[in-house]
C-alpha positions as CSV (number, residue, x, y, z in Angstrom):
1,X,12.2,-7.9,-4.7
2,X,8.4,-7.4,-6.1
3,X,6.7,-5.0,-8.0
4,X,4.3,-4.9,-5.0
5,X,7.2,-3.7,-2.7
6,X,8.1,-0.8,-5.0
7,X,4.4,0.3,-5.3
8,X,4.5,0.7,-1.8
9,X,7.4,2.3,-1.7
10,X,6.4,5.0,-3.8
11,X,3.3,5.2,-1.8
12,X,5.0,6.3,1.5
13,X,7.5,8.4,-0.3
14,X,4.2,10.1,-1.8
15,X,2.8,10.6,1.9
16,X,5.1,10.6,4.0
17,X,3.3,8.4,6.5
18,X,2.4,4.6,6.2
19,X,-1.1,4.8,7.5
20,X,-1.7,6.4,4.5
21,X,0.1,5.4,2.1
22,X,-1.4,2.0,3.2
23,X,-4.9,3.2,2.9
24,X,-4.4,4.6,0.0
25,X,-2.7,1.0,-1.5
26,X,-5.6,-0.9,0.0
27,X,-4.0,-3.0,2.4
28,X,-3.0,-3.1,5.9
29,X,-0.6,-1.0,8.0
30,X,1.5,-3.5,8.7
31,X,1.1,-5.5,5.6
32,X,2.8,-2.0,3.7
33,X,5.6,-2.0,6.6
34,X,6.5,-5.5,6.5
35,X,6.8,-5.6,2.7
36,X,8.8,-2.5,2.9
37,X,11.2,-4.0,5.7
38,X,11.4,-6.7,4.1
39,X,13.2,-4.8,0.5
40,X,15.5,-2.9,3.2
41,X,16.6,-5.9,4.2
42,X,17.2,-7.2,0.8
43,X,19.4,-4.2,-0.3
44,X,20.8,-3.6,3.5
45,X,20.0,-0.3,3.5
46,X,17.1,2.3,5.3
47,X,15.1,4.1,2.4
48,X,13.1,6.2,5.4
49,X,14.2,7.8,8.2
50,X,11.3,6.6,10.5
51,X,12.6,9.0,13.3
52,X,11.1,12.4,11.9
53,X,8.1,13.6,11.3
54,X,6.7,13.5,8.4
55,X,8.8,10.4,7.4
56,X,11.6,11.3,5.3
57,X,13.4,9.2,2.2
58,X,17.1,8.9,2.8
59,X,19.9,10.0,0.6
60,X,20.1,6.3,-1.3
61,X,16.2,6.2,-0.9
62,X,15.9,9.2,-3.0
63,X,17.9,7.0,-5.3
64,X,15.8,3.8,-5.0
65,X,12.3,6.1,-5.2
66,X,14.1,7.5,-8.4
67,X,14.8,3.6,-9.7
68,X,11.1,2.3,-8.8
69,X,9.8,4.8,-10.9
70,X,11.5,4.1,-13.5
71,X,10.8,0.3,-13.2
72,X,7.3,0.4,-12.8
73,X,6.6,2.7,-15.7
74,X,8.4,-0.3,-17.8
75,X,6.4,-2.7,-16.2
76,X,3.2,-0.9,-17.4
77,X,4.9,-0.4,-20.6
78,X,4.8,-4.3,-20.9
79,X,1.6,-4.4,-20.9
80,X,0.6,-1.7,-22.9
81,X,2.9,-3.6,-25.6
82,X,0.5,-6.4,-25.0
83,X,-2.4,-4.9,-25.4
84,X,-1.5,-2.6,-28.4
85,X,-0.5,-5.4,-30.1
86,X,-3.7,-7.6,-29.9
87,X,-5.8,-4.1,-30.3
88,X,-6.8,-4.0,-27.6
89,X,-8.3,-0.8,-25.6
90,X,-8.0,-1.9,-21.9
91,X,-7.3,-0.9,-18.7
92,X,-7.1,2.8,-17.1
93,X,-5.6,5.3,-19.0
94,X,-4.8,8.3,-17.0
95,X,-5.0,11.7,-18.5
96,X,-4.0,15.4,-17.0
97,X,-6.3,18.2,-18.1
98,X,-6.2,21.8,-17.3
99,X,-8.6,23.4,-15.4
100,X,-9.4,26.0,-18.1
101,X,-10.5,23.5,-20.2
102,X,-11.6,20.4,-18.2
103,X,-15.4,21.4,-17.4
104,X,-16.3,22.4,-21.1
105,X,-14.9,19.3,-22.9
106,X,-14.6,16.2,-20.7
107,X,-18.3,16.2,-20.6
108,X,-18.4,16.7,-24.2
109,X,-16.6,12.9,-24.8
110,X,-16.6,11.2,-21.4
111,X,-19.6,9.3,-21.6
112,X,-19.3,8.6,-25.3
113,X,-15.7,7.4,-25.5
114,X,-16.8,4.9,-22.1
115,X,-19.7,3.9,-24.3
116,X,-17.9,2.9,-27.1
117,X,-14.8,1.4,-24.9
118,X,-16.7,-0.5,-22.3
119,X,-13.4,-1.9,-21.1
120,X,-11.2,1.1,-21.0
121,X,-11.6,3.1,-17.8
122,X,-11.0,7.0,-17.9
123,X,-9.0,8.6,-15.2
124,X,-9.4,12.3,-15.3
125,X,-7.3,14.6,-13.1
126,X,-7.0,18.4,-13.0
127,X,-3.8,19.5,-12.7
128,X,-1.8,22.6,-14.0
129,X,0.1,22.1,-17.7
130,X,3.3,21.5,-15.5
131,X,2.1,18.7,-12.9
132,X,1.1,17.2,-16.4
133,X,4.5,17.5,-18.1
134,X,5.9,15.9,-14.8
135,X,3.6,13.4,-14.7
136,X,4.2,12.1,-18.1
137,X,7.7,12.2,-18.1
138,X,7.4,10.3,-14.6
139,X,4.8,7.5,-15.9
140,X,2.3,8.9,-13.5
141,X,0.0,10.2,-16.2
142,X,-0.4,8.5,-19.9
143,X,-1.4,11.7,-21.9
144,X,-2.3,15.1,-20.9
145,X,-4.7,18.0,-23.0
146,X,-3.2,21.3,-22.6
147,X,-2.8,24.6,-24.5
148,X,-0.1,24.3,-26.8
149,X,2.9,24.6,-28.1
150,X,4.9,23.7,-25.4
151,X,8.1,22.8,-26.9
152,X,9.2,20.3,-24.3
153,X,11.8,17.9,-24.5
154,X,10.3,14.1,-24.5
155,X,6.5,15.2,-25.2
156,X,4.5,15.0,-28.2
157,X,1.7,16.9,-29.1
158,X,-1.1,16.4,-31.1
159,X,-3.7,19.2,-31.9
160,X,-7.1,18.6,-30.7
161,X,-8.8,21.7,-32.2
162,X,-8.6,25.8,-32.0
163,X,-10.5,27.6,-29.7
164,X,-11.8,31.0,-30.3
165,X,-11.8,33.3,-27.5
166,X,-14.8,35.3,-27.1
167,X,-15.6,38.8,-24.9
168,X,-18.4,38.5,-22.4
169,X,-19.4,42.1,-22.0
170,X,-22.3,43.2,-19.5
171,X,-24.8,45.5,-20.2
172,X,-23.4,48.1,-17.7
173,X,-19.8,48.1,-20.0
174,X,-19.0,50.1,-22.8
175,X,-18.6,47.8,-25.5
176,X,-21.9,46.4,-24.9
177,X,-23.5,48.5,-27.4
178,X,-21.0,46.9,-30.2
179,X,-21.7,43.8,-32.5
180,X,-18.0,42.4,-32.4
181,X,-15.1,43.8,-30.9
182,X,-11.2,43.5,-31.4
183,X,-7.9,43.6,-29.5
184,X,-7.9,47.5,-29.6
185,X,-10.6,47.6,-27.7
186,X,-9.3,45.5,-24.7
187,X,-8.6,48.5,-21.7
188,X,-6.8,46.5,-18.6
189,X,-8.9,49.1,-16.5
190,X,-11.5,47.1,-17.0
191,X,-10.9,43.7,-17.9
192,X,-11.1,40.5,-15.3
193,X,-8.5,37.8,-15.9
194,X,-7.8,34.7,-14.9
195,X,-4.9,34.7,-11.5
196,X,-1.9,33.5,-12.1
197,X,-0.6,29.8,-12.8
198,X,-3.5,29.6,-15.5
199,X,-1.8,29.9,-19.3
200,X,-5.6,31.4,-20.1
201,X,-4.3,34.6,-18.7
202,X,-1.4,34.7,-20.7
203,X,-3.1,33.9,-24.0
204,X,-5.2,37.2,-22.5
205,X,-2.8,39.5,-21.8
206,X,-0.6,38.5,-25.1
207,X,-3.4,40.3,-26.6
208,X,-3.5,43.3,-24.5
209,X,-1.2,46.7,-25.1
210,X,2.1,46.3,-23.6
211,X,1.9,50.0,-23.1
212,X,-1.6,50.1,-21.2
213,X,-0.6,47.4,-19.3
214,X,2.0,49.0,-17.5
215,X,-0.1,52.0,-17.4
216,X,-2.6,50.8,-15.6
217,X,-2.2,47.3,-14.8
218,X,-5.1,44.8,-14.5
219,X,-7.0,45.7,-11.0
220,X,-8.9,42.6,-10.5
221,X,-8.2,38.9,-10.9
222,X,-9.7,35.6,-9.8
223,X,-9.2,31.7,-10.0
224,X,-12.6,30.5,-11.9
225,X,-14.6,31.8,-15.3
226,X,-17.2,31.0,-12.9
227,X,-15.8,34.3,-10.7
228,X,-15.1,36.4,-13.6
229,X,-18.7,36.0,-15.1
230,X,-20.0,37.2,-12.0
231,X,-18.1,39.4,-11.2
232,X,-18.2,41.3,-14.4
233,X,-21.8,40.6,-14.0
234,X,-21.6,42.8,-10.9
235,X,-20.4,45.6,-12.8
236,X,-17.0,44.9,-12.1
237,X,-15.9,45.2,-16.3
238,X,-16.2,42.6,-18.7
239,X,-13.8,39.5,-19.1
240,X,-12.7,37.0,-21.9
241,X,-13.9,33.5,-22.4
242,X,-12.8,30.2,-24.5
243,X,-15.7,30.1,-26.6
244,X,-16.3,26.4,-25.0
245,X,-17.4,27.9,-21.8
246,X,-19.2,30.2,-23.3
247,X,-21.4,27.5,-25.4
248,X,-22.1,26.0,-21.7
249,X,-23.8,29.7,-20.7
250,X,-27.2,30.0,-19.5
251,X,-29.6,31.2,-22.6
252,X,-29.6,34.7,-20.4
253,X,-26.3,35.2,-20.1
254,X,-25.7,34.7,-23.7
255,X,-26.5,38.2,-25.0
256,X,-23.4,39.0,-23.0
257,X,-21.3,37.4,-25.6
258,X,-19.4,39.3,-28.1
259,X,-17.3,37.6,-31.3
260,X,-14.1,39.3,-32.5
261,X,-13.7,41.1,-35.5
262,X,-11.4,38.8,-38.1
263,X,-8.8,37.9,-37.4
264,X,-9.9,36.0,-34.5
265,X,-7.7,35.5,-31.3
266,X,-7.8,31.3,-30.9
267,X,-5.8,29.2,-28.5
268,X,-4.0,25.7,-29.5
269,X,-5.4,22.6,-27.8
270,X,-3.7,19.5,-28.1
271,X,-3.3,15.7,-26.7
272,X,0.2,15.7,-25.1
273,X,2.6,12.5,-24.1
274,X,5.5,10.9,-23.6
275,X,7.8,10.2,-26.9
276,X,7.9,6.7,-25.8
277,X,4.3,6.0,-25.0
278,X,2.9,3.0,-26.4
279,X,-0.8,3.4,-26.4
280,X,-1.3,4.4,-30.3
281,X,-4.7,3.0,-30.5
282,X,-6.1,5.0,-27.4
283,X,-4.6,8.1,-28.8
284,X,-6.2,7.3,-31.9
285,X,-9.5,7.0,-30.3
286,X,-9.6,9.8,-28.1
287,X,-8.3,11.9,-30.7
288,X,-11.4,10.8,-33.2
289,X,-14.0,10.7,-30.4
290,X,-13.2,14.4,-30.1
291,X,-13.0,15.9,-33.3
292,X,-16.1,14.3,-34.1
293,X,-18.5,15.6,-31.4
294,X,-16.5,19.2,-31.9
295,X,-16.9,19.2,-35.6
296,X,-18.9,21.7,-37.2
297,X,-18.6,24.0,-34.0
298,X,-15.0,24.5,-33.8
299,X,-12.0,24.7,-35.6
300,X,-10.1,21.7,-36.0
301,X,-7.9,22.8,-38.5
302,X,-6.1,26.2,-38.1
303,X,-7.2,28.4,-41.4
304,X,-4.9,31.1,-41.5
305,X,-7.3,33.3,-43.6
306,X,-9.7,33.7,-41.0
307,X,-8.0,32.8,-37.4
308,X,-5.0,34.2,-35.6
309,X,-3.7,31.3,-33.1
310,X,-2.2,32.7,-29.7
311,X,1.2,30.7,-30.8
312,X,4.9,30.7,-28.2
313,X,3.2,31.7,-25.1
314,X,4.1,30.2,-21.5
315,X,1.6,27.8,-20.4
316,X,1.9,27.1,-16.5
């Protein structure tokens, strides 16, 4: 039994198909089957039924899937041990972001954090806050940013920084005429949100009146800020924005922007991962490289005088 074997193993039970798994292991077809017949015949047992279609994991393959996992995130443990120890930063490190906040701050640090880590390599995937929960707690992913708190069993979290929420409000809207603007003035008759699955939208409609909202409920949704801007843009109403995104605006579309009144609605970011992760140093890095390029235009610390932090809310 190899290591190799169970990477392939996982591979087809991720596929379900062998061509593919194999191209996506970077060997052969029949290299991946023969390595995989050759485990089967090492336990005496079938962990595929080859017969359907897709391929399915039999009832003691889930169980050996289950077990691979296990062993290969403690084989990558070994050598995160390693590495830690001789302080070194090395290697991928694979990291789960949310799609609310992935295109305003990877760019912020990406390049930097490569610069100063030439032999660390970055692996950024977008995925929803609870693909990245399951990946951590599978070994899949090393750390995740998300909106926090989560209060999940197994995960730490460490706060990045608090992000203000802004209102972008066209010149066609009513508020437009107003320097700053506050939860009272939020109507769900004409505000754009976020669908569902994004934690943005809850953060959102936490602010909104319980009351209106059953009223009149919220008439027009879409998946991107991208969408919302234009739509409301359009005429459509006005939306909210982390005040990230908003930073990345065009110079023209910046007049649209609108502060709240003190205090100011924020959401929590934070570095998430396993209890049991290993990789102090990395955290310790990414965490600094960071705070210092969002210094002096964010919070980083939550100030209770001047901030109101959108705290116990679901993030999806």
């Amino acid at each position: 039994m190899t290591l190799v074997q169970l990477h392939y193993v996982l591979a087809v039970a991720e596929y379900k198909n062998f061509t593919v798994a194999a191209e996506k292991s970077f060997v052969t077809q029949p290299t991946l089957s023969m390595q995989i017949q050759k485990l089967e015949k090492e336990l005496n047992i079938e962990i595929f039924d080859r017969t359907s279609h897709p391929i399915k994991i039999t009832q003691i393959g889930e169980k050996i899937v289950a077990q691979a996992k296990t062993i290969l995130m403690e084989a990558n443990r070994m050598k995160h041990l390693v590495n830690e120890e001789k302080g070194l930063l090395e290697g991928d490190f694979v990291i789960g972001v949310i799609p609310t906040i992935l295109p305003s701050l990877v760019p912020l640090f990406y390049k930097t954090f490569q610069k100063n880590n030439p032999k660390s390599n970055l692996v950024i995937r977008e995925l929803q806050t609870d693909k990245i929960l399951k990946g951590i707690k599978d070994g899949s992913l090393d750390f995740g940013i998300v909106v926090s708190p989560l209060y999940e069993d197994q995960i730490m979290e460490r706060v990045l920084y608090y992000e203000p929420l802004v209102g972008y409000v066209p010149d066609s809207h009513r508020l437009y005429s107003h320097e700053r603007i506050n939860e009272h003035d939020l109507d769900t008759a004409d505000l754009l949100i976020l669908q569902e699955g994004h934690c943005f939208r809850d953060n959102v409609l936490a602010l909104c009146d319980a009351s209106k909202l059953k009223q009149r409920p919220i008439k027009l949704e879409s998946g991107s800020f991208d969408a919302l801007i234009k739509l409301s843009n359009d005429g459509y109403g006005m939306t909210l924005l982390p005040s990230l995104v908003a930073d990345d605006l065009p110079e023209d579309h910046k007049k649209y922007i609108r502060q709240f009144e003190s205090p100011v609605p924020t959401r929590e970011v934070s570095l998430i991962y396993h209890q049991s992760q290993l990789r102090d140093s990395f955290e310790k890095e990414l965490v600094n490289t960071i705070q210092s390029i969002l210094r002096g235009k964010i919070f980083l610390e939550k100030d209770q005088s001047n901030q109101q932090s959108l705290v116990s809310l679901p993030n999806k």
